[in-house]
C-alpha positions as a Python dict, from the first residue, in 0.01 Angstrom:
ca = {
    (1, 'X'): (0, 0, 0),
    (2, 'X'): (13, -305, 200),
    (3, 'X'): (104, -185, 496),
    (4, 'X'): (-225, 69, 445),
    (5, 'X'): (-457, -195, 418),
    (6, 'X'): (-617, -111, 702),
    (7, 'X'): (-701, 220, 596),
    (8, 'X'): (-933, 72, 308),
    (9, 'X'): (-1070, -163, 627),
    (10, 'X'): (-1142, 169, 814),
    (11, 'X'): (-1266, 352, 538),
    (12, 'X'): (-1513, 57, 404),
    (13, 'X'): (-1659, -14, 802),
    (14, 'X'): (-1715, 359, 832),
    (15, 'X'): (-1932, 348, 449),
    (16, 'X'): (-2120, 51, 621),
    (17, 'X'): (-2209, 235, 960),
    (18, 'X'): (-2303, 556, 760),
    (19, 'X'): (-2534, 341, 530),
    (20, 'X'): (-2732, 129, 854),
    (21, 'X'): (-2729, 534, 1069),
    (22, 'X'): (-2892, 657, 730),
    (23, 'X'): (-3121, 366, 688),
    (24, 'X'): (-3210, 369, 1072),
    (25, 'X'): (-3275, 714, 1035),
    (26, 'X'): (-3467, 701, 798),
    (27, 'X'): (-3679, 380, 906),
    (28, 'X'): (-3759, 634, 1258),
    (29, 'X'): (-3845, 898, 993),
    (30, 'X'): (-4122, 686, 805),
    (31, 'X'): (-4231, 568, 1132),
    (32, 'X'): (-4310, 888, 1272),
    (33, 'X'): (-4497, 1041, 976),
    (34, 'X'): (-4666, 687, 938),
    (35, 'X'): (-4776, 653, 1241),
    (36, 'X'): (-4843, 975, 1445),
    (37, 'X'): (-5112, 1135, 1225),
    (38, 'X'): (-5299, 815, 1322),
    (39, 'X'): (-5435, 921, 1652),
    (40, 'X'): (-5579, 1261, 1530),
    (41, 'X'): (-5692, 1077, 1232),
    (42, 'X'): (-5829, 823, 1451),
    (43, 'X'): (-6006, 1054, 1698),
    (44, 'X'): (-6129, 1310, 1391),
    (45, 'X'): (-6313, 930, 1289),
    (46, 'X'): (-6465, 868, 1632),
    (47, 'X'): (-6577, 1225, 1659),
    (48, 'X'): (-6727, 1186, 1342),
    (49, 'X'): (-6896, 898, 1440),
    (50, 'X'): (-7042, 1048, 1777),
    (51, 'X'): (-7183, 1344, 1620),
    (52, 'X'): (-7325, 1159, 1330),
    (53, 'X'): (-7497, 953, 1625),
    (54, 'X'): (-7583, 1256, 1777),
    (55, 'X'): (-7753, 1433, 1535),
    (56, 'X'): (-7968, 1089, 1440),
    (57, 'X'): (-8093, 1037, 1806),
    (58, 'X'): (-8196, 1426, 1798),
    (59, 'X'): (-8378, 1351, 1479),
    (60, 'X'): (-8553, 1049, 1648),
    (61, 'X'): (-8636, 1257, 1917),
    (62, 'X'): (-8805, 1522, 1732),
    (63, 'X'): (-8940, 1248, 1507),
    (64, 'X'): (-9115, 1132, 1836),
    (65, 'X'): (-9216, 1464, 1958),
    (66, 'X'): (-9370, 1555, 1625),
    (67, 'X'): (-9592, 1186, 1614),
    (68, 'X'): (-9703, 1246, 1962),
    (69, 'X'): (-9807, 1601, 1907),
    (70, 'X'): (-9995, 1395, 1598),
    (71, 'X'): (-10205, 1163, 1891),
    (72, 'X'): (-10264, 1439, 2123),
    (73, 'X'): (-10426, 1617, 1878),
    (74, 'X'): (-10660, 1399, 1757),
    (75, 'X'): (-11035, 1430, 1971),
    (76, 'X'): (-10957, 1274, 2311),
    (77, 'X'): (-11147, 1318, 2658),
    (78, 'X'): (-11050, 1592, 2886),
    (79, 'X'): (-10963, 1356, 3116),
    (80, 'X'): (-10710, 1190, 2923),
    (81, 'X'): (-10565, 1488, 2746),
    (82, 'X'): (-10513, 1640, 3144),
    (83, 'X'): (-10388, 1286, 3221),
    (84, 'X'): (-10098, 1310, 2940),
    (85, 'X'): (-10003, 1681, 3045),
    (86, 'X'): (-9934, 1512, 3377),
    (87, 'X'): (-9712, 1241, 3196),
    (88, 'X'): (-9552, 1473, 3005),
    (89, 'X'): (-9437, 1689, 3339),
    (90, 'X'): (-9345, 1429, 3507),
    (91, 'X'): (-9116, 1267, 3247),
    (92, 'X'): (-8993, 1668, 3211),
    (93, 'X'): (-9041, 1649, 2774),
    (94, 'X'): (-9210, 1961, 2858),
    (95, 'X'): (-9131, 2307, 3004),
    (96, 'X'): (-9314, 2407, 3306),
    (97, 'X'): (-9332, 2736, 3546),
    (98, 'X'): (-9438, 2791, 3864),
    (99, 'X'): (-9347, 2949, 4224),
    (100, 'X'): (-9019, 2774, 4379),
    (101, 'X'): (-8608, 2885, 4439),
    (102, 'X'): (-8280, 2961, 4282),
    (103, 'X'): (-8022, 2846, 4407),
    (104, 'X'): (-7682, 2931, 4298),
    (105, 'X'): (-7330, 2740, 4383),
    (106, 'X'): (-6988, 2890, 4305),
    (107, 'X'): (-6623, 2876, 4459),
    (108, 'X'): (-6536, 3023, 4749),
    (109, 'X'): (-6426, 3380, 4746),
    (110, 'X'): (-6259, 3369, 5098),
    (111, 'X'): (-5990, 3086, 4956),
    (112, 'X'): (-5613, 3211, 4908),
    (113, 'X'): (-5354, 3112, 4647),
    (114, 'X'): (-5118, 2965, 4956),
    (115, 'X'): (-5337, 2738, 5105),
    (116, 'X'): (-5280, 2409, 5055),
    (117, 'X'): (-5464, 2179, 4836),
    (118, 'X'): (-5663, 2006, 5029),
    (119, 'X'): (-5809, 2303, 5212),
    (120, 'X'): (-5856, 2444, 4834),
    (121, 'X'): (-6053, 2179, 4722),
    (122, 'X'): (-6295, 2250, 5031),
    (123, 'X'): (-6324, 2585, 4857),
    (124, 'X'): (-6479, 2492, 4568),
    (125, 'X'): (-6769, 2333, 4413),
    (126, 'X'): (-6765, 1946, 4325),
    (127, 'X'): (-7034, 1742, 4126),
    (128, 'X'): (-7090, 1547, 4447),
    (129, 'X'): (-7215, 1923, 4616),
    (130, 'X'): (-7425, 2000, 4348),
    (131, 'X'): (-7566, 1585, 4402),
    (132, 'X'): (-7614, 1682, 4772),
    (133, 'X'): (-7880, 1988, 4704),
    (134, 'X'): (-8042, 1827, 4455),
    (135, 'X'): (-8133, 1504, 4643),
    (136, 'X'): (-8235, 1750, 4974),
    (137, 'X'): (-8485, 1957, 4709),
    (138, 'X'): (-8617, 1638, 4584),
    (139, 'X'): (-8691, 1516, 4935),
    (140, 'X'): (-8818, 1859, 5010),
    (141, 'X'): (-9065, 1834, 4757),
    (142, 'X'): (-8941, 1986, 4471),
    (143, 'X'): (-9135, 1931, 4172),
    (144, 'X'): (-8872, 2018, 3885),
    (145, 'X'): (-8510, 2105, 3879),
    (146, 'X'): (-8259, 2221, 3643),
    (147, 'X'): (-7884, 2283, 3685),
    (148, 'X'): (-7712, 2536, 3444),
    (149, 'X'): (-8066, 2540, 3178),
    (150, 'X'): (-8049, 2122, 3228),
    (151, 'X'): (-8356, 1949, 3308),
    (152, 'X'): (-8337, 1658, 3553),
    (153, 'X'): (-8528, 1337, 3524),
    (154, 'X'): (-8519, 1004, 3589),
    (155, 'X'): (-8211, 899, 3436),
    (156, 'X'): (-8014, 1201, 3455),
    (157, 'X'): (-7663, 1205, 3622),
    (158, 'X'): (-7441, 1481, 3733),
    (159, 'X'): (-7086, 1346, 3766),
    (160, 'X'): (-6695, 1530, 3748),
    (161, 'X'): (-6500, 1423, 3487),
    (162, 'X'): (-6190, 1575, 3511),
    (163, 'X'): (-6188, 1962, 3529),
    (164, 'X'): (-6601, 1985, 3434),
    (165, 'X'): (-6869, 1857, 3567),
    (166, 'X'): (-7132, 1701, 3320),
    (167, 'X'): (-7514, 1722, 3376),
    (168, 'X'): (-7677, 1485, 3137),
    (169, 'X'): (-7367, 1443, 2913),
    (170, 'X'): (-7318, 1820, 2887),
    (171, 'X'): (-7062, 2011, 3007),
    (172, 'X'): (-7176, 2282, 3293),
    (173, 'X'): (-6925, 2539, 3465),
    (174, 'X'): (-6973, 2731, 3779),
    (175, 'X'): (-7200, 2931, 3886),
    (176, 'X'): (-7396, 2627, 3883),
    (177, 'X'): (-7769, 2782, 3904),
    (178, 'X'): (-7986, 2541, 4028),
    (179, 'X'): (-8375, 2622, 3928),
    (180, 'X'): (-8696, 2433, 4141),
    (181, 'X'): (-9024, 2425, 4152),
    (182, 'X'): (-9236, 2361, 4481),
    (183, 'X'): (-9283, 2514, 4759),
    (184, 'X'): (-9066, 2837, 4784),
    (185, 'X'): (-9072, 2839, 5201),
    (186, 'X'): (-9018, 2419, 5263),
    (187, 'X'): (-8741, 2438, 4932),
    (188, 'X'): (-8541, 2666, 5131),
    (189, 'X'): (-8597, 2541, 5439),
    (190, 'X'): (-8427, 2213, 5365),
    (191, 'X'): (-8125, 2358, 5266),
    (192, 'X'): (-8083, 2550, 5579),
    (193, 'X'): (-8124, 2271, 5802),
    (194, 'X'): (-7806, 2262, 6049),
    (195, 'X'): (-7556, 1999, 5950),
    (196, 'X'): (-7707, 1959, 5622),
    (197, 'X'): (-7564, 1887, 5305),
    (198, 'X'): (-7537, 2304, 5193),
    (199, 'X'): (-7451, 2384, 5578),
    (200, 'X'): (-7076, 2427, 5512),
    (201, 'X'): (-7114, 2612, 5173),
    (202, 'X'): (-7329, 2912, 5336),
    (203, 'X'): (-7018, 2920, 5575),
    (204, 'X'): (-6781, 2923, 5325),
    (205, 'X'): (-7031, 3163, 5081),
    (206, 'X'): (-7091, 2915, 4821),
    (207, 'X'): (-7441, 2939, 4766),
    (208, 'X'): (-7691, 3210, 4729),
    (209, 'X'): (-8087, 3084, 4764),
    (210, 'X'): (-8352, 3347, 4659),
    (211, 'X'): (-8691, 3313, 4685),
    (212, 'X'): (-8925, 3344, 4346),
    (213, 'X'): (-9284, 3391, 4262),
    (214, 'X'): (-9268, 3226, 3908),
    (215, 'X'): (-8981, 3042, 3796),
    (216, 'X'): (-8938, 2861, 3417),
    (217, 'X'): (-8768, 2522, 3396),
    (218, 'X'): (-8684, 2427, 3068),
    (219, 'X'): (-8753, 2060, 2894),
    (220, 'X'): (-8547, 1764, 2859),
    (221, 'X'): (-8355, 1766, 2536),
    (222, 'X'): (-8158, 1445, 2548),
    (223, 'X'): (-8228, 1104, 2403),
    (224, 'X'): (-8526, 919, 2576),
    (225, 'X'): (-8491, 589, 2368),
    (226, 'X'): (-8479, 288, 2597),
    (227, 'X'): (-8326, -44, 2434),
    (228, 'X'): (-8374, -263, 2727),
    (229, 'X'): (-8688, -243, 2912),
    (230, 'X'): (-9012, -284, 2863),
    (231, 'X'): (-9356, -307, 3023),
    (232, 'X'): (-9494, -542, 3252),
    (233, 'X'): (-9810, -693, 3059),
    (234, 'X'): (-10081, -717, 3313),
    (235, 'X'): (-10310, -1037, 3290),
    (236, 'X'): (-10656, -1022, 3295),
    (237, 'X'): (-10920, -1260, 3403),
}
């Protein structure tokens, strides 16, 4: 037996490793199942928390519609109740119709599958081309726009993030229809100006512009709630 000591020295080191490999093993185990249902946990939570938010600025918003309705309907002057109309079309709270274009944007049809990526990209349509023909209507007069049923106003945005392009928060996807109101002959016009910003889409057959005697462009839906700014009080004498 003693010259098999070092069998029970063999045998005991071997119980020890086994032990710390099962206890390692273990200790990964509980760390996994501890800690990976955190991040859909975690993100179920924030969703949570955006829609909740979501759903309280759209009851705001209505809340606001319904107490203005309230004022407008109480007796005012003609002049003032054509004066707020005005406001209200210019702020775009409020549908509105009238002669203008459509135009519509989509990828490329001549692109092929081995071009290379760069020359693919030129084939189809990025935020910053739908930013181009909207700021060349606006300067052309145009009176209200609205890409994919979203109205523009003053603080909209149209921006790419990632594989979708957002107008006002929401997710749009080509064909990007761009309605306007103005002037159906000057609105069309502008975009056909030579080296403009929709020259090399109609070379590439990206966009489509038709002519229309009555065209609707819906309201605003987002939030309108401003936290920061606030009118300049006028002094009088």
């Amino acid at each position: 037996m003693r010259g098999k000591a070092w069998v029970w020295q063999v045998t005991a080191l071997c119980v020890i490793l086994g032990m710390l490999t099962a206890l390692s093993l273990k200790t990964q185990r509980l760390a996994i199942e501890t800690n990976e249902p955190t991040r859909p946990a975690a993100l179920r939570a924030a969703y949570r928390i955006l829609k909740t938010q979501n759903v309280e600025l759209e009851k705001e918003l209505s809340d606001y519609k319904v107490r203005l309705e309230r004022m407008v309907k109480r007796p005012q002057s003609k002049d003032f109740q054509r004066l707020f109309d005005e406001i209200k079309m210019i702020a775009g709270t409020v549908a509105v119709h009238g002669p203008g274009i459509v135009v519509v944007l989509r990828d490329s049809p001549l692109r092929t599958p081995s071009e290379s990526q760069e020359v693919v990209n030129d084939h189809i349509i990025h935020d910053y081309d739908i930013r181009g023909i909207v700021n060349d209507l606006f300067v052309a007069g145009a009176e209200a726009i609205s890409v994919n049923g979203q109205r523009l106003i003053a603080t909209s945005s149209i921006r790419c993030v990632g594989p979708v392009v957002l107008v006002n928060s929401t997710q749009v996807a080509p064909p990007f229809i761009i309605k306007v109101i103005g002037k159906p002959e000057t609105l069309e016009g502008a975009l056909k100006l030579p080296m403009g910003t929709a020259d090399a889409l109609f070379l590439l057959d990206m966009i489509e512009v038709t002519k229309e005697p009555d065209i609707v462009v819906p309201a605003y839906t987002g939030s309108t709630r401003f936290n920061f700014i606030k009118p300049v009080a006028h002094k009088t004498d």
